[in-house]
N, C-alpha and C positions, 0 to 999 in steps of 0.2 A: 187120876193122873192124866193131863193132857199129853196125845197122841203127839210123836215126834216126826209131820208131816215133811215130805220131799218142798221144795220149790213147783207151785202152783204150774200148770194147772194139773188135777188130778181130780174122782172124783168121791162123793160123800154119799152115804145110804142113811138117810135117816129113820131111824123104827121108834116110831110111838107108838105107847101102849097103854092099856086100862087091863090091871090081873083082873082076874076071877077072884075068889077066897080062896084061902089053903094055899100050901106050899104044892104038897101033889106032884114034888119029882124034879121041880123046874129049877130050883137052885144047882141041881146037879145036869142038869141038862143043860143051861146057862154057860156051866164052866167049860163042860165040854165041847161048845159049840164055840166058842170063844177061844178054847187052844187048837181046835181043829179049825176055826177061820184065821191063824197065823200061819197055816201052816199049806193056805192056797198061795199057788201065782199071783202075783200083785197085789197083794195085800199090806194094806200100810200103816194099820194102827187101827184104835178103835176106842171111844169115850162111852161112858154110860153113869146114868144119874136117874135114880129109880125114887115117887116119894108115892104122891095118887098116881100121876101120871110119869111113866118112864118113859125116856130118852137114851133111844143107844142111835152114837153114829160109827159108822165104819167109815175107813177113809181105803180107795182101791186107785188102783193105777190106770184102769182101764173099764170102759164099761162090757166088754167082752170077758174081761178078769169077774164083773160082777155076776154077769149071766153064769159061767161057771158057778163061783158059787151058790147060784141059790138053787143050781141044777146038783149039785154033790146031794146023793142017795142019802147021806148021815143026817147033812141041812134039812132034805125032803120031809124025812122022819119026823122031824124036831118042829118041822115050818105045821105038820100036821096035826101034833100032839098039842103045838100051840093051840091053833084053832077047836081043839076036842078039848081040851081040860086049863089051858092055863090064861089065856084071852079075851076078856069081856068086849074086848073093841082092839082095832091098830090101824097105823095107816104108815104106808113105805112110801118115802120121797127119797128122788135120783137125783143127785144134782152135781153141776160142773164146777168145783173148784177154779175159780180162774184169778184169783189173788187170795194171799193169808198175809199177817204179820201178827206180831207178837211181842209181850214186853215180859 
């Protein structure tokens, strides 16, 4: 489902990834990290598209809104168990929304 974003500008976290093998917990860690990232300050949506390479974007309202997030104790957890068990590689890009449209 595409994210139903505010009028620009705002901004986008994008997390690419390469899994490990095995499931190992992350389908559930996944969901919860994803009902508990609707449910920060400024949070405005979120797409993801997993095949080799997974693509999740969050869309936030603020880059202070982001830093909380990825400062929340639950995220910590989740951000670490990535890097021990489910993670073969990622890379986090910040960036400024400053136009969208859509058809």
């Amino acid at each position: 489902m595409i994210a139903n974003t505010p009028a620009a500008p705002y901004y986008a976290v994008i997390f690419t990834s390469l899994r490990t093998e095995g499931e190992n917990g992350y389908n559930a860690m996944s969901e919860e990290m994803a009902a508990l990232a609707k449910q920060q300050e400024g949070y405005l949506g979120i797409e993801s598209a997993r095949n080799e390479l997974g693509i999740t974007v969050s869309y936030w309202r603020s880059l202070e809104d982001i830093k909380n997030w990825k400062a929340n104790t639950q995220h910590l957890f989740a951000q670490r168990q990535g890097r021990e068990k489910w993670y073969e590689q990622y890379k986090v890009r910040i960036c400024k929304v400053e136009r969208d449209y859509e058809f």
